[in-house]
Structure formats: structure tokens, C-alpha cells
C-alpha positions as CSV (number, residue, x, y, z in Angstrom):
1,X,-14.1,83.0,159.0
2,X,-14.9,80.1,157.3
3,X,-17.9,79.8,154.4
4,X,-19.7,77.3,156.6
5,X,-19.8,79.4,159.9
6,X,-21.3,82.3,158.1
7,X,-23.8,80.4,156.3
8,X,-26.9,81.8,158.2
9,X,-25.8,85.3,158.0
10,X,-24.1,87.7,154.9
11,X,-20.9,88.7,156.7
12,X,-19.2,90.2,153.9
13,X,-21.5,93.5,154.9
14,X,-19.6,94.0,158.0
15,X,-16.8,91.6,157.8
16,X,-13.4,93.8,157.2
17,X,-11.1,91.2,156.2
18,X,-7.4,91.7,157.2
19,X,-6.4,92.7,153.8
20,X,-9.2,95.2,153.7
21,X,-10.8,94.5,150.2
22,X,-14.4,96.0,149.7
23,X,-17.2,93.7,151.2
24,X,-18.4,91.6,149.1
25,X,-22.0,92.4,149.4
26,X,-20.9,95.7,148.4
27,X,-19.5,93.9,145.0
28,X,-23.0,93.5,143.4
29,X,-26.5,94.7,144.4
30,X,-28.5,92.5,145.9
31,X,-31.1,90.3,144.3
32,X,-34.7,91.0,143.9
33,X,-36.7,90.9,146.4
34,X,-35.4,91.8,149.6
35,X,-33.6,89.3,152.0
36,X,-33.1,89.6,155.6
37,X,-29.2,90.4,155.5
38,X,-28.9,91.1,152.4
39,X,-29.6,94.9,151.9
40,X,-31.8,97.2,150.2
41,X,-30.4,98.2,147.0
42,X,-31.4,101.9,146.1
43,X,-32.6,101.0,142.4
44,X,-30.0,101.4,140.1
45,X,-27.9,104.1,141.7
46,X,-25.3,101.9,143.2
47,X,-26.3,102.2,146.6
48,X,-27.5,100.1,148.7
49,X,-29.0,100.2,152.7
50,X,-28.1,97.5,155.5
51,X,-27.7,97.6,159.1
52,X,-27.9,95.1,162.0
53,X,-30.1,95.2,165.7
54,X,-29.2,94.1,168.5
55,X,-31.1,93.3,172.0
56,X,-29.2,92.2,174.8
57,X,-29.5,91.3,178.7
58,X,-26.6,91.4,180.7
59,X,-26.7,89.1,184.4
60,X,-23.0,90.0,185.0
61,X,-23.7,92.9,187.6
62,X,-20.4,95.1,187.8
63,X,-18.8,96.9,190.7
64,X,-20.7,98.1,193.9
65,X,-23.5,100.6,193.4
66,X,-23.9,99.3,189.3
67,X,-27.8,97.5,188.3
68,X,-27.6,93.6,189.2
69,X,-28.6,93.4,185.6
70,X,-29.4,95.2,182.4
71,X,-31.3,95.0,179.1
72,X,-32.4,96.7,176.4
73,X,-31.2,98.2,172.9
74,X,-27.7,97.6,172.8
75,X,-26.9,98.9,169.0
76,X,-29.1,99.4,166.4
77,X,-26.3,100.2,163.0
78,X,-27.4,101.3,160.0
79,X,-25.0,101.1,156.4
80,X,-24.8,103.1,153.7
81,X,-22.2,101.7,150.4
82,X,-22.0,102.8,147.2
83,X,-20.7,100.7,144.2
84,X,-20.8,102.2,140.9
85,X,-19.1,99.2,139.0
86,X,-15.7,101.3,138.4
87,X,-12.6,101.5,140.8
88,X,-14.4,103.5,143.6
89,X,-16.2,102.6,146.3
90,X,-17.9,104.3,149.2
91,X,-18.9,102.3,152.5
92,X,-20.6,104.4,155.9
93,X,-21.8,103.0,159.3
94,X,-23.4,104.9,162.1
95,X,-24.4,103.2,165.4
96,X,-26.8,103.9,167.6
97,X,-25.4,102.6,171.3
98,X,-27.5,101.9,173.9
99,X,-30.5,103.5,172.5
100,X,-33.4,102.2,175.2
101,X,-31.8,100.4,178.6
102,X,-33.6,98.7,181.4
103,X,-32.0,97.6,184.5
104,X,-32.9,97.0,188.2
105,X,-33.2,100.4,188.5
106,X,-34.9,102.2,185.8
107,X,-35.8,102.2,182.2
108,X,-34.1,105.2,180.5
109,X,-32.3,106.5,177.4
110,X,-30.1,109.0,179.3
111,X,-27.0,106.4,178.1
112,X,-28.0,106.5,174.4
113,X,-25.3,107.6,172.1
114,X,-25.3,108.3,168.2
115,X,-21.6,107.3,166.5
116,X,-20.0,107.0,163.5
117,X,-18.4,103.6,163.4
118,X,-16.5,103.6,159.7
119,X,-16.5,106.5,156.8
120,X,-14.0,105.4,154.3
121,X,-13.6,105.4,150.3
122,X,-11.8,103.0,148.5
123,X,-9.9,103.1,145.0
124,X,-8.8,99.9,143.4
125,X,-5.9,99.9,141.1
126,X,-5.3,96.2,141.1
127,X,-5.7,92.9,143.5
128,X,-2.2,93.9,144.9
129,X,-3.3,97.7,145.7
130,X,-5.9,98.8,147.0
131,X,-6.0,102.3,149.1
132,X,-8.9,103.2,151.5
133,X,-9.1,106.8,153.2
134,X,-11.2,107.5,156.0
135,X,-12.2,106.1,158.9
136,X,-12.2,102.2,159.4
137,X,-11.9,99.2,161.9
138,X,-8.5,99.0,162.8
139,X,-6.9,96.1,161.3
140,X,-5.6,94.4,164.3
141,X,-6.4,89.8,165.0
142,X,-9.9,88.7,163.7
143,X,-12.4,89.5,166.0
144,X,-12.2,93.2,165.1
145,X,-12.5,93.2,161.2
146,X,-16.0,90.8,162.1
147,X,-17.0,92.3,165.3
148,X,-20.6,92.6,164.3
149,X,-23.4,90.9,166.7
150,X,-25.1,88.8,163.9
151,X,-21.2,87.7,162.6
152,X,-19.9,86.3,165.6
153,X,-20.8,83.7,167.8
154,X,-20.7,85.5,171.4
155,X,-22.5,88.6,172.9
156,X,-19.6,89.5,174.9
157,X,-15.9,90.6,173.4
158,X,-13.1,89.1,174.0
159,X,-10.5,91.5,176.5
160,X,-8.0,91.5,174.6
161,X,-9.4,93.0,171.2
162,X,-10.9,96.3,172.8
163,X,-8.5,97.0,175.8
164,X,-5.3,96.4,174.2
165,X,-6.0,99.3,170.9
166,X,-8.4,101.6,169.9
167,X,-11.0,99.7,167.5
168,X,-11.0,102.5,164.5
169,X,-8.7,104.4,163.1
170,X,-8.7,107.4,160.6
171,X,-6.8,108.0,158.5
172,X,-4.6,106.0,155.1
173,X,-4.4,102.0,154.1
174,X,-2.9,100.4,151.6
175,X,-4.2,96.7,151.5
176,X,-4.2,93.8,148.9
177,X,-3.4,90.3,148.0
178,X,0.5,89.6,147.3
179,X,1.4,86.6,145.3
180,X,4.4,85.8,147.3
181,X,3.0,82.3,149.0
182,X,1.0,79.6,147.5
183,X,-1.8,81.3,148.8
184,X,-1.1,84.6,148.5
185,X,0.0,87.1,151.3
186,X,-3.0,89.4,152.6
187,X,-1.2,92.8,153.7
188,X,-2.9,96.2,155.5
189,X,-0.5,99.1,155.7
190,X,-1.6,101.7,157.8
191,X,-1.1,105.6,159.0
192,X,-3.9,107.6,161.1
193,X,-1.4,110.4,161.7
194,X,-3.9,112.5,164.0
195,X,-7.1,112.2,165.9
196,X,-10.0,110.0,165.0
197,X,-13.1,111.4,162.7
198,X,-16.5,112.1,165.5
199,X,-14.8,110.1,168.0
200,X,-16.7,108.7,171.1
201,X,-15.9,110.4,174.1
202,X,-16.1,107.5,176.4
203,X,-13.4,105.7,174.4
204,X,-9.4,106.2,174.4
205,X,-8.9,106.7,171.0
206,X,-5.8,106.7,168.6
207,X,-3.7,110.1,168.5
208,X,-1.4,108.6,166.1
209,X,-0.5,105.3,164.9
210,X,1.4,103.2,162.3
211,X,0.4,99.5,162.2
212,X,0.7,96.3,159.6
213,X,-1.5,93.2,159.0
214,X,-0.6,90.4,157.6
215,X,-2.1,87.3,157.0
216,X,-2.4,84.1,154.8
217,X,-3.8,80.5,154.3
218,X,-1.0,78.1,155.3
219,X,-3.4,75.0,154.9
220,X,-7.1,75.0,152.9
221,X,-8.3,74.6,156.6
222,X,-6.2,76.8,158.6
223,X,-5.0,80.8,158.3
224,X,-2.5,82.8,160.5
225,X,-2.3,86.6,160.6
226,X,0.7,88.5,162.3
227,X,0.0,92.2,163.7
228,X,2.0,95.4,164.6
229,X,1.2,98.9,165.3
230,X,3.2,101.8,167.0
231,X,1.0,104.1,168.5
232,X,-0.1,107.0,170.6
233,X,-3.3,107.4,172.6
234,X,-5.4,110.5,173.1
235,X,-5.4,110.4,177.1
236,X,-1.5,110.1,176.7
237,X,0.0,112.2,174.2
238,X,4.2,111.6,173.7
239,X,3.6,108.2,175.4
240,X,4.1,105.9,172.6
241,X,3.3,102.1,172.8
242,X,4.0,99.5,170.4
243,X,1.8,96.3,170.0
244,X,2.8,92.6,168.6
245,X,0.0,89.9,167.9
246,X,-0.8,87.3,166.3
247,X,-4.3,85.2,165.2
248,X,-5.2,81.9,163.7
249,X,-8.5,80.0,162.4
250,X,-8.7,76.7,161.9
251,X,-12.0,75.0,160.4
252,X,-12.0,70.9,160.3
253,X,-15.9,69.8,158.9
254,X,-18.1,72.4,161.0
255,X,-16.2,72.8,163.7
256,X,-13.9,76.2,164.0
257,X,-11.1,77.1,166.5
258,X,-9.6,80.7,166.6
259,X,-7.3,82.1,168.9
260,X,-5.8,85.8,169.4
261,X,-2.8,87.0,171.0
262,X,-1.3,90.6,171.8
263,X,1.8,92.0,174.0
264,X,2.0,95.8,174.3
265,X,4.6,97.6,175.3
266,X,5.3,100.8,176.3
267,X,8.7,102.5,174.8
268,X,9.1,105.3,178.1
269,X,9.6,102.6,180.1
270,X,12.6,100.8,178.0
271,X,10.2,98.4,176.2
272,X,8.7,97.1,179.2
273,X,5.2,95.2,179.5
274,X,1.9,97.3,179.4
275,X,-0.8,95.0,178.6
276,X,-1.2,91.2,177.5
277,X,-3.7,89.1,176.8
278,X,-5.3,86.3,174.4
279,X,-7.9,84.0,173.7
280,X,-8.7,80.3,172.4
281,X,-12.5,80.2,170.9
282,X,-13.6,76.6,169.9
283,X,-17.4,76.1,168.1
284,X,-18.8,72.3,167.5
285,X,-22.2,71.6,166.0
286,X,-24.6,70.4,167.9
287,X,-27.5,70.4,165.3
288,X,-28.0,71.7,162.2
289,X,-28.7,75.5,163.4
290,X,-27.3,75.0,166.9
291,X,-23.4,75.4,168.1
292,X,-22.0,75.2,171.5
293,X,-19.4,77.5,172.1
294,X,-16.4,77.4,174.6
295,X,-13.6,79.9,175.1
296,X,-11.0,81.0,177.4
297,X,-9.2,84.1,177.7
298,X,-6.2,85.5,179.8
299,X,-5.2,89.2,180.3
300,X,-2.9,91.3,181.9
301,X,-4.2,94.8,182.8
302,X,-1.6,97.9,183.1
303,X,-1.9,98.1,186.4
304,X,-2.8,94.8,187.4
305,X,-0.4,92.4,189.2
306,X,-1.7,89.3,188.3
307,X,-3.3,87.6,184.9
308,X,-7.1,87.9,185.1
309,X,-8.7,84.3,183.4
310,X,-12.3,84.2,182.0
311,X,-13.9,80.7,180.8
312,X,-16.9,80.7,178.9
313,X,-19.6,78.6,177.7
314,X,-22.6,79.1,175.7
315,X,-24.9,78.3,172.9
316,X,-25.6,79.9,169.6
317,X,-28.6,79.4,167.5
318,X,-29.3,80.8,164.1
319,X,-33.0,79.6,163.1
320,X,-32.9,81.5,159.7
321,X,-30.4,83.9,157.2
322,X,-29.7,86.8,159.4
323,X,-30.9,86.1,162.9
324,X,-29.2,84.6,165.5
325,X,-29.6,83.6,169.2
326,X,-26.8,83.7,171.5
327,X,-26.4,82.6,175.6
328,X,-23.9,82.1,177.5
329,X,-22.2,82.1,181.0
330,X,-18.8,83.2,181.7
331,X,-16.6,82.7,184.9
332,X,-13.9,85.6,186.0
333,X,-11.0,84.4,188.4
334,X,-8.5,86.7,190.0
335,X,-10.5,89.5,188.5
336,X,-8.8,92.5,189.8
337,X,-10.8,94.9,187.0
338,X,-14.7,93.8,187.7
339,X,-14.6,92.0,184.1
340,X,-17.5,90.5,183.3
341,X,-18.7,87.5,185.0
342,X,-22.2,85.3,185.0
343,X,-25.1,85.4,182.5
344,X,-25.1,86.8,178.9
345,X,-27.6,86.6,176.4
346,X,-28.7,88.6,172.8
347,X,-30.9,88.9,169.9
348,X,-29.5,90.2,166.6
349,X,-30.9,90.6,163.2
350,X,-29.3,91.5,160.0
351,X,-31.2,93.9,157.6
């Protein structure tokens, strides 16, 4: 994402770039005193705290019986990195989901659950070679390595970055930056050859996969990124599916336009479609702290028979470093798998 659509916010904390390097805000400890998203640097041990909140309403409704609408705690994350200064690094981040939810209904905490979203060390040998063991956000498109309520500009997630793969993996990465192009070639290399590390239960999550990232500048203003993984999922063991995407970002003054796109197919069934989707995102200033955003989105579900379309519009305001407003309204047609569809609206913070 580009330097000027960050500026309110320090997304190297929780950004995971497609070639994987350390986050920046891990590279040196944060200046004396304390800024809102920034982190808390530990004295001089090398670590440092962080973390993001976030409080969200949700007017979408869902399928018969479900609240007409919901509100609450939706995460509260908390970070943990070391940097000692040498070739290792150590980054940790457990999420607390859902921690206090109001709806039409009640006001409970019956759906909160504690997580651990990424566990990982890294060792640096050089630009070109870095490794990363653990568990981390799967390296698939853009939206996924930045996924973070205070980092991007929507509450809700576009389809096709959480139904078409599992979000983490654990396992082995190589990443780095190639000098093969004028810009150099970004590259993630990755193996989670078993089960994922305290997964959630309510999520489908890798069994085994083998994937590839790569990505690169092709202009100062715009960047591609071409992904592959062959995988199996834990609710379908010897089922093996294979998925192609690809993402781009394109930043002209302060306006931004990013799009994903993923096909996934499933190899039992002689390479034949499983799931498809994408999405075109486009932010414009409206004011110095204000940003209207737009986006549309497309996907095929497995069992679907026709494309499911979402359009969405919305605003997104970020009065100071590390806080941001977001609203918007989004429009389901032909929605055959209750996707969401009417008023969305969130509070997050940075620590």
C-alpha cells in the first residue's frame, strides 16, 4: 500500500508484505514517548508491545432466525516482537474475537474466542534470503498480508480473500527481494506440510499446502503480484485443490485502486472450477483526513450456480495517527450464500 494511504496509521506492525520481510516497526524501537500506533518498547530488551481495537456494528442481518443487527468488541489483538539488532527476529499476535457482542437479542460474551493469529521467527541471511518458521498470514493477493482494521480502508472483507484459502499457515518460508527486474522481484516460498498451530475451530484450515508469491513494481505508481498454492483442507483430507491469483495497486496523487483475483480448482474433478472471485477497490480524497471508498466484488461459491455481485460504498475517516472511522453500505445481488448486505460501520485504534 502506498506511503500516502498509510500516513495516519504505522502499518508496518501488521502489514506482511508479499515478500515477507520483518515489519518495519519491528526494525527499530520506537521513539520516546509513546505514540498511539507506534508501540511500547520494553526498555532496552528488544521487545516491544502493540496491538489494535476494534468496535464494530453490523446492519446487514443474515439468514432467518440470526439478530437484525449486532455490535460490540469485534477484536481486541495484542503483539509481542523482539528485535535484538542481529539476524533474528521474533514477532507474536493473539486475538481476542468477539470478546463483548450486543444484538437485537441480547448482550453476551458466550461468542468470545481467544486465538493465536501469527507465531513465527525469522533469520536473515541477506536481502535475497530470508526464512521465517512458524505460523503466519498466508501469503496469498494484498488484502491478507494488511488485513488489519486500522490498515485498511473497509470494516468488511472482501469474499474472495477468506473463502477461497485458509488465512494462516504454519509451517516454512523463504522470502526476499531478487534483483532480477529493475525493481526487484519480491518472492514467498512456502510449505505448511501439516496442520495449523492452535487453530480456530470454526475455521477450515490448511492440512497441507505448497504456495508462491510473487510480486514487483512495474511502474513507481503501480505493482502486480502473481499467486499459487496447491493445497489440502482439514474438512477434506486427500482432496487437493490448487489456486491461481493475481493483485495489483495503483496509486496516482492520493487516490489508490487495487484489485484481487483468484480461480481455484479442484484436481478430483479433472481440474475443474471450485471457487472464483475478485474485487476492484477505488479510494479518492475527499478532504485532507476523509476518503470515499467504492468497490465491487464478484464470486463464485462451490456450490453456487450463479456469480454472487456485491457493490459498496462508504467513507473512511482518520482524524489522528492510529484511529480511524469507517462506514459504509453494501448491496448483495443474486446472493445465493446470505453475504452480507446493508449497513457497516467500525472504530479502530492502533496501540
Amino acid at each position: 500500500m502506498a506511503a500516502w494511504s498509510l500516513a495516519f496509521a504505522c502499518p508496518a506492525i501488521l502489514a506482511q508484505p508479499a515478500a515477507e520481510p520483518a515489519p518495519a516497526i519491528e526494525e527499530s524501537a520506537p521513539a520516546v514517548p509513546y505514540r498511539l500506533g507506534q508501540g511500547l518498547a520494553l526498555g532496552d530488551s528488544g521487545f516491544t508491545l502493540g496491538g489494535y481495537a476494534v468496535a464494530a456494528y453490523d446492519g446487514t442481518g443474515g439468514v432467518a432466525g440470526d439478530p437484525d443487527w449486532r455490535a460490540g468488541l469485534d477484536a481486541l489483538s495484542g503483539f509481542l516482537w523482539w528485535d535484538g539488532g542481529g539476524r533474528w527476529r521474533f514477532f507474536s499476535e493473539v486475538e481476542l474475537e468477539d470478546g463483548l457482542l450486543a444484538t437485537s437479542d441480547e448482550l453476551t460474551t458466550d461468542e468470545a474466542y481467544l486465538g493465536l493469529e501469527r507465531f513465527y521467527f525469522d533469520y536473515s541471511y541477506s536481502d535475497s534470503l530470508k526464512f521465517r518458521f512458524g505460523k503466519f498470514l498466508t501469503p496469498i493477493g494484498r488484502w491478507n498480508l494488511i488485513h488489519a482494521a486500522p490498515l485498511v480502508w473497509t470494516t468488511s472483507r472482501p469474499l474472495v480473500t477468506e473463502a477461497t484459502f485458509p488465512v494462516n499457515a504454519t509451517g516454512a518460508m523463504l522470502t526476499g527481494v531478487l534483483p532480477w527486474l529493475p525493481r526487484g522481484l519480491e518472492y514467498s516460498l512456502y510449505a505448511s506440510p501439516g496442520q495449523e498451530l492452535f487453530p480456530n475451530p470454526e475455521l477450515d484450515t490448511f492440512d497441507e499446502a505448497y504456495g508462491l508469491h510473487l510480486s514487483t513494481d512495474l511502474l513507481p505508481q503501480l505493482s502486480v503480484g502473481l499467486s499459487f498454492v496447491d493445497f489440502e483442507l482439514d474438512s477434506s483430507v486427500g482432496q487437493r485443490r490448487r489456486l491461481y491469483g493475481a493483485d495489483f495497486q495503483w496509486n496516482w496523487r492520493r487516490f489508490e485502486l487495487t484489485g484481487e483475483f483468484a480461480y481455484r480448482v479442484t484436481s478430483l474433478t479433472n481440474a475443474e472450477r471450485d471457487e472464483q472471485g475478485g474485487y476492484l477497490q477505488l479510494v479518492a480524497p475527499l478532504a485532507e483526513r476523509l476518503f470515499a471508498v467504492a468497490r465491487y466484488e464478484t464470486f463464485r461459491d462451490t456450490a453456487a450456480t450463479r456469480d454472487l455481485n456485491v457493490y459498496l460504498g462508504g467513507l473512511n475517516y482518520r482524524p489522528y495517527p492510529g484511529l480511524v472511522f469507517k462506514a459504509e453500505y453494501s448491496r448483495a445481488t443474486d446472493n445465493d450464500i446470505d453475504a452480507r448486505d446493508g449497513l457497516l460501520a467500525s472504530f479502530a485504534v492502533l496501540f
